[in-house]
N, C-alpha and C positions, 0 to 999 in steps of 0.2 A: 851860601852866597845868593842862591834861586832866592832864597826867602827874605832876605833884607834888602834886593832889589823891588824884591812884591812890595815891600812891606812901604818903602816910598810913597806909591803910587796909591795906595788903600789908603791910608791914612787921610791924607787931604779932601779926598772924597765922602770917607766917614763923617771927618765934619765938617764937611758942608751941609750935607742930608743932615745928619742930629740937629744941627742948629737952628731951623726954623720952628722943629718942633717942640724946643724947651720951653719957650715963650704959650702961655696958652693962648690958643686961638677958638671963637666959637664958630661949628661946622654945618651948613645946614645939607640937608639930603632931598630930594627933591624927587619923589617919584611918578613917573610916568607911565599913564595906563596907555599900552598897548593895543590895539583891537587887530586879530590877524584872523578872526573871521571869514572877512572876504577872500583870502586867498587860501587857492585852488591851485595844489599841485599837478601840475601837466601830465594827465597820463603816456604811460611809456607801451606804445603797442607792445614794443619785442617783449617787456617783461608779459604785459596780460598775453600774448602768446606760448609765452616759456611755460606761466600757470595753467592754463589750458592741459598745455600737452604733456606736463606733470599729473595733473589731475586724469585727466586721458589714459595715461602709463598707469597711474594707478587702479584708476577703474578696472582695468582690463587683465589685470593682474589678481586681484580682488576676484574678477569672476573669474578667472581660472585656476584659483585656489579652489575656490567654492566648487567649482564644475568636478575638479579634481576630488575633493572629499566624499562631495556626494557621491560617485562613481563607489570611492572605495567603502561608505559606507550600506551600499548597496549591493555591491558584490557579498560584503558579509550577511548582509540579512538571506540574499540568496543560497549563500552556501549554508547558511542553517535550514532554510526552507528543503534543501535538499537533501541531507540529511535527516529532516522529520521525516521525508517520504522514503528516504531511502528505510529507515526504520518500522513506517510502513510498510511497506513491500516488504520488509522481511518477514512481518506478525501476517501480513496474508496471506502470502507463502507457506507457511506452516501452518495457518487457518486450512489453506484450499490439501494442503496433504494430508492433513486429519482427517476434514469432511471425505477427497477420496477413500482412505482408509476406512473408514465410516460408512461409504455405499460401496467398498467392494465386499463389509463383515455383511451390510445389511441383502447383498442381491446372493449371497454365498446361497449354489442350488441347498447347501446339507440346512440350514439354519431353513430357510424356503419348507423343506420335505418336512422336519420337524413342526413348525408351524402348522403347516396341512394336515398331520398326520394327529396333534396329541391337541391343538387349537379348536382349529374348524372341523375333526374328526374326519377326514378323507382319508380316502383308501386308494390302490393303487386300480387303475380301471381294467374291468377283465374284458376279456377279449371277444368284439361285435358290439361293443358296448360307445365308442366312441366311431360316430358316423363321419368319413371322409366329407366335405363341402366341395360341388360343382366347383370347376372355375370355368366358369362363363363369362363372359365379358358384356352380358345383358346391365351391368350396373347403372345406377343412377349417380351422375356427376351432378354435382353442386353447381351453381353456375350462379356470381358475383354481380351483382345489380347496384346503379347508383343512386344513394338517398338522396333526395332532395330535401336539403332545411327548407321548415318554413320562413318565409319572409317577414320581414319585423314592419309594423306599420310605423 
């Protein structure tokens, strides 16, 4: 029923539209240059504001990534640097324990006696034979003086 009520009302209006345009007619079109050149959108502070403190936010976030990174990249290089030295310290450590072992084989009185005895041919000193030294306190002290450079012309 909705649709043959519609259908009333469409009808009459369909043809009236169609009907002008069975008839040929010729159409001309007409176009118009524009020039919008001249105009200049009004700038809008609040927005160059908004951009600003966008770009602002950004920035600063930006360097505190960056700040952030390099910190931690830094820390790592550090803790390898410590590390190598700690690896150090261990190889001189065991450097400085050898060389002691080294000068307690080389200061050993028995190694010393044998030297003396089968090297240099010494004997053991017989007795009235090694004279006691005065200790008198006649000595002569050294006594530290200061150089003077010479002057440069």
């Amino acid at each position: 029923m909705k649709e043959a009520y519609a259908q009333q009302f469409r009808q009459p209006f369909r043809q009236r539209f169609r009907e002008p345009f069975r008839e040929p007619f010729t159409q001309y079109y007409t176009v118009k240059q524009i020039d919008n050149s001249r105009l200049v959108r009004p700038a809008n502070p609040a927005r160059a504001q908004d951009f600003w403190k966008r770009v602002a936010m950004g920035a600063a976030m930006a360097a505190g990534l960056l700040l952030y990174a390099w910190q931690h990249f830094e820390c790592i290089q550090i803790r390898y640097q410590i590390e190598q030295l700690d690896s150090q310290q261990a190889k001189a450590r065991e450097l400085n324990q050898q060389l002691h072992l080294e000068v307690a084989t080389l200061r050993s009185p028995m190694r010393v006696d044998a030297i003396a005895r089968n090297q240099l041919g010494l004997t053991v000193p017989v007795p009235g034979q090694v004279a006691p030294v005065d200790d008198s306190n006649d000595g002569v002290v050294a006594q530290a003086r200061a150089v003077g450079l010479p002057s440069r012309p």
